[in-house]
PLY file of the C-alpha trace (Angstrom):
ply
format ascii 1.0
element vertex 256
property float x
property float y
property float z
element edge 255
property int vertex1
property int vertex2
end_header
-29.09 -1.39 95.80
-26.12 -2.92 97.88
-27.86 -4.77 100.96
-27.36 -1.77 103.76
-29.15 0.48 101.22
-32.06 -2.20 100.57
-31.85 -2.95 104.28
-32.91 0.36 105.64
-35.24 0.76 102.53
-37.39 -1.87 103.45
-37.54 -1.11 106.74
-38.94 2.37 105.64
-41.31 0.47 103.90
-42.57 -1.17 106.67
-42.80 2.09 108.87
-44.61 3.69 105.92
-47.15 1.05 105.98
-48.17 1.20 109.67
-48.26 4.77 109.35
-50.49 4.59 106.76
-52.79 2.33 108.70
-52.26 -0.58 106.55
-51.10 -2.80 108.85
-51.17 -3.07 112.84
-49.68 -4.80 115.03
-47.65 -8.11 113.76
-49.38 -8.00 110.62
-47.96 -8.45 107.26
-44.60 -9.22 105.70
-42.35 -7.36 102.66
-39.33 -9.06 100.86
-37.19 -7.62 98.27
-34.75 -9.78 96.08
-30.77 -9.05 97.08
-29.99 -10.67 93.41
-31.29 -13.90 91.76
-30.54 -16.58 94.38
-31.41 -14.63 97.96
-34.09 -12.57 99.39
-34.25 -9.77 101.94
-37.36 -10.49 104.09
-39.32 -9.41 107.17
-39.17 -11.84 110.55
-42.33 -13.60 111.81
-44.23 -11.90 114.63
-42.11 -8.39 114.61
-44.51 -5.35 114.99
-43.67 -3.69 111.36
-44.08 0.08 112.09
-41.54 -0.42 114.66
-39.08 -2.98 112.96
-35.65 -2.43 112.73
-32.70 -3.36 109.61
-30.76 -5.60 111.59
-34.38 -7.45 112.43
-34.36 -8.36 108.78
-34.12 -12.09 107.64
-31.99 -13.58 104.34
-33.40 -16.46 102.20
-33.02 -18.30 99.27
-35.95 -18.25 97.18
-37.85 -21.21 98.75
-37.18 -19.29 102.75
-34.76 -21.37 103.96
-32.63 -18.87 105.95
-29.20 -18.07 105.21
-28.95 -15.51 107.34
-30.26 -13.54 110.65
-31.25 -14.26 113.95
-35.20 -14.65 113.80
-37.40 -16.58 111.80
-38.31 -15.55 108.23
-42.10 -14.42 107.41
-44.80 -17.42 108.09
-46.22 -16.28 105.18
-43.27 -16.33 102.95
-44.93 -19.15 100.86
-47.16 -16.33 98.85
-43.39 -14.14 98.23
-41.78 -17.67 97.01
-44.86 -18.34 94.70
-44.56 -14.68 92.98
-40.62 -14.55 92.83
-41.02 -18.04 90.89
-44.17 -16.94 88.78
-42.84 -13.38 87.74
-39.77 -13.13 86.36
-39.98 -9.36 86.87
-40.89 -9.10 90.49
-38.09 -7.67 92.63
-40.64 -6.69 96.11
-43.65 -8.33 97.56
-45.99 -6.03 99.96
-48.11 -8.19 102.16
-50.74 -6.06 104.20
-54.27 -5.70 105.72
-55.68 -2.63 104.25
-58.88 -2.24 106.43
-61.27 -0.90 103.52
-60.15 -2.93 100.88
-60.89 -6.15 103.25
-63.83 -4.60 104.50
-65.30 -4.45 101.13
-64.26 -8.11 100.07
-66.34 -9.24 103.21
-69.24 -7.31 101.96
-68.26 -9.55 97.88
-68.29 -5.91 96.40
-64.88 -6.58 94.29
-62.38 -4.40 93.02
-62.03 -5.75 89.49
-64.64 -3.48 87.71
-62.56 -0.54 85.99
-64.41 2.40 87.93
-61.35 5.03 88.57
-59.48 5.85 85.46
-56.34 6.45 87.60
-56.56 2.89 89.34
-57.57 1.20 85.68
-53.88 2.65 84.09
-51.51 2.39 87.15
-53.04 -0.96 88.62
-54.90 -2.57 85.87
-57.35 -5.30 87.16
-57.21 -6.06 91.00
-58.59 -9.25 91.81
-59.87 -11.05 94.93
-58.96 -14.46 95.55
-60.66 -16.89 97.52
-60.11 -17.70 101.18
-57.18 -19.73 101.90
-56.08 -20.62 105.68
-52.99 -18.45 106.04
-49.25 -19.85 106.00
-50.42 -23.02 104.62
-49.87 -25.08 101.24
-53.35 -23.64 100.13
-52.20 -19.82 99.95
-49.86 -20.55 96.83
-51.62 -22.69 95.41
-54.99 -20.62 95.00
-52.87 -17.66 94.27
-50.95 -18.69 91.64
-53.22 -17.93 88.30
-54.17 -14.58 90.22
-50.05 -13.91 90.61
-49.90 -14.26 86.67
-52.78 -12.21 85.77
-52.38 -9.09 88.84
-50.11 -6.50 90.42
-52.47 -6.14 93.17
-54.81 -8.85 94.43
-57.20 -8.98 97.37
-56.84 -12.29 99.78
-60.84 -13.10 100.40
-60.88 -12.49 104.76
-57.52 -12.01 105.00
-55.11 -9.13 103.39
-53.87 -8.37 99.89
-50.84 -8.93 98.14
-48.98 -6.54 95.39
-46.26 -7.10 93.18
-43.39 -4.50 91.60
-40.29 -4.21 90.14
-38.65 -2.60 93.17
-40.15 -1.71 97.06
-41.42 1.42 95.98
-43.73 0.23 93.14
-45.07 -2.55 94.70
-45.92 -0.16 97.85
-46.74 2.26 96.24
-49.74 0.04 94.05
-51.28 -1.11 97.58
-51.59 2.54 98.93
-53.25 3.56 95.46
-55.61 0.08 96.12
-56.60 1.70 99.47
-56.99 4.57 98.08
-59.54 3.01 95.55
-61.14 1.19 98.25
-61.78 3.98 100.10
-63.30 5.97 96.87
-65.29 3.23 96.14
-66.77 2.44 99.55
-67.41 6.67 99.75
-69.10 6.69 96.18
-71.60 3.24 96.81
-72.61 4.56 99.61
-74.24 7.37 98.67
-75.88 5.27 95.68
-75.09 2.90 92.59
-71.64 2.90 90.99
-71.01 2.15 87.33
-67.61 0.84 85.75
-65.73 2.77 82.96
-67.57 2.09 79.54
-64.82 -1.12 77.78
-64.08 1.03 75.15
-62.42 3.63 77.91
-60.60 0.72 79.62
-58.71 -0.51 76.55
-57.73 3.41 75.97
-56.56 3.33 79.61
-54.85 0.06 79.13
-52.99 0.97 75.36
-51.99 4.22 77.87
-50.72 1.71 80.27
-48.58 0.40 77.26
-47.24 3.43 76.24
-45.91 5.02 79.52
-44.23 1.86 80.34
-46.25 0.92 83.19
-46.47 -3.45 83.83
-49.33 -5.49 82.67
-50.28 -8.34 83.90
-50.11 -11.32 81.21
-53.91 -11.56 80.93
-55.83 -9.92 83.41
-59.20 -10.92 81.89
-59.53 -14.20 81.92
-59.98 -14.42 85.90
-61.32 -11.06 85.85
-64.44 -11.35 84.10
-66.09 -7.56 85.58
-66.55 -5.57 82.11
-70.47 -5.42 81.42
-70.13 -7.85 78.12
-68.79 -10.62 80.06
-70.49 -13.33 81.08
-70.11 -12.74 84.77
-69.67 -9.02 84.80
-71.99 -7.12 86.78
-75.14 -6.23 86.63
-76.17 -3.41 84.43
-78.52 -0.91 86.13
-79.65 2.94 84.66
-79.88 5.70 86.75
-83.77 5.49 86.26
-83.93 1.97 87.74
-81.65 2.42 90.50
-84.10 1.38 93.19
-83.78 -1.65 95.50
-86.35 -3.47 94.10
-85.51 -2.79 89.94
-81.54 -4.11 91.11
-83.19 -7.12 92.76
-85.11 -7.89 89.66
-82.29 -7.53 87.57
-80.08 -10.21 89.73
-82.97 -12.50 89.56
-83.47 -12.52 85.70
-79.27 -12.88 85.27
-79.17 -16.06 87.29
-82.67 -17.00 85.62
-81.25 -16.78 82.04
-77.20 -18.36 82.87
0 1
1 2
2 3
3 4
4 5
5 6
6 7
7 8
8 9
9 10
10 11
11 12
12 13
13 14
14 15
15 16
16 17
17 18
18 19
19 20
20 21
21 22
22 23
23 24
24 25
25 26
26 27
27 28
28 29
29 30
30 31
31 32
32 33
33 34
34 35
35 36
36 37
37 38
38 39
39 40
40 41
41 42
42 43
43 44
44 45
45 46
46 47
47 48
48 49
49 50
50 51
51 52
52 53
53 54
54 55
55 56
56 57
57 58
58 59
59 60
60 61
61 62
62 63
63 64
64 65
65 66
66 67
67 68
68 69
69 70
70 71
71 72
72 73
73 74
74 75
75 76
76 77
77 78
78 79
79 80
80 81
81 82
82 83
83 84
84 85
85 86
86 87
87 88
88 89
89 90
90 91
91 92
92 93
93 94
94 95
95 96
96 97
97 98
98 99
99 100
100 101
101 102
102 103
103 104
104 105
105 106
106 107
107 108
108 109
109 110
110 111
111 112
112 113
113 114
114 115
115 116
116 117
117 118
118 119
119 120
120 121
121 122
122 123
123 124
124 125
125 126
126 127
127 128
128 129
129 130
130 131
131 132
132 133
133 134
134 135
135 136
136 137
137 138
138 139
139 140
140 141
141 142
142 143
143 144
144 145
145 146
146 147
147 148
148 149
149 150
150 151
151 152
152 153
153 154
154 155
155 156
156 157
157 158
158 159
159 160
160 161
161 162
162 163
163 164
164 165
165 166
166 167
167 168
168 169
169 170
170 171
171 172
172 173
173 174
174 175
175 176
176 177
177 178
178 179
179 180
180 181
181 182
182 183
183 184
184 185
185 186
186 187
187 188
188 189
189 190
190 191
191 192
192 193
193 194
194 195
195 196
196 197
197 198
198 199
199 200
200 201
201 202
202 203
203 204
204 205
205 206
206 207
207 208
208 209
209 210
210 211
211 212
212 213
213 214
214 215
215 216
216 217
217 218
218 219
219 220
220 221
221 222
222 223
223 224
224 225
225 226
226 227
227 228
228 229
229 230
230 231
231 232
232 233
233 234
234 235
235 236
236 237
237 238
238 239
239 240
240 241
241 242
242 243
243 244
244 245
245 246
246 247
247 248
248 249
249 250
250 251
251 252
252 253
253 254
254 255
């Protein structure tokens, strides 16, 4: 895209986001790369769903600006981190999806393959730990997740995904809402069992196939299937009661 294309793209972007209720207010940040040395990026403190393109900030790839009247992102440490950890990212999306937060703060994660949909067009989505925001400890916590993830939950604080252009990596943290909100429907109403692994590495030679972007290796900080060592707990429908999960957790963390 020349730069007034990519300009009013992102800005779209942006709109789309606060329309979708994934951010409010001054929350969140999106950059795109212009070519190999500069990068098109969102200002601090501007209210996204109402941003315009001649708000929009140019960097080089560390933030320094080279162009524009406001500030860059305070957060553009995380979009300087993935641009020099993945050769193939082109867009960042930096938002605060309220459901997929929501269920970090309750530590139910993401990572278990549950929707077959989510497993083949997002592969693993992990959460990473809290990290005080626009400081030196955001990349540096993030930066095995960034290798092994298109999509990856910030512990208390937002989520972060990854694509080859603006749509793609917008487009993977709607479908992570989207998931959230599935998820958080289907454990209320009772238990909720991951995809068996033999149906996740169908989904993922799938993934393969079509052309859609793995992650390096999403399972070494994943660790959710049911044969690894930290996976979760495995529970029948016949022992689905409070007190035959509670006995289960306690005879895990007896025998690690």
């Amino acid at each position: 895209m020349r730069e007034s294309e990519l300009r009013r793209h992102l800005v779209e972007i942006c709109h789309r986001l606060y329309r979708q209720g994934l951010i409010a207010a001054g929350d969140g940040n999106v950059s795109a790369k212009l070519d190999e040395e500069r990068v098109l990026v969102t200002p601090t403190g501007f209210h996204k769903g109402y941003i315009k393109e001649e708000d929009l900030i140019i960097t080089d790839l560390t933030g320094r600006r080279l162009r524009g009247l406001h500030k860059p992102s305070s957060e553009f440490l995380m979009h300087a981190l993935v641009y020099a950890e993945r050769p193939d990212a082109r867009a960042v999306v930096h938002a605060h999806p309220p459901i997929t937060v929501g269920l970090a703060l309750a530590g139910v994660t993401l990572a278990e393959c549950v929707l077959s949909e989510t497993c083949l067009v997002l592969g693993a989505i992990l959460t990473a730990p809290y990290t005080t925001p626009t400081t030196d400890e955001v990349p540096n916590t993030l930066r095995p997740y960034v290798r092994q993830a298109n999509a990856i939950v910030m512990d208390r604080h937002g989520a972060l995904t990854i694509g080859r252009d603006l749509d793609e990596a917008y487009n993977r943290m709607e479908a992570m809402e989207h998931a959230s909100k599935i998820t958080h429907a289907a454990r209320v109403i009772g238990p909720v069992a991951p995809l068996p692994v033999h149906e996740v590495k169908k989904l993922q030679q799938l993934a393969t196939q079509f052309g859609i972007p793995r992650a390096p290796d999403p399972c070494t900080l994943c660790n959710a299937c049911p044969n690894g060592t930290g996976g979760p707990i495995a529970i029948s429908a016949a022992d689905s009661s409070v007190d035959a999960i509670v006995e289960a957790v306690v005879k895990k963390f007896q025998s690690s």
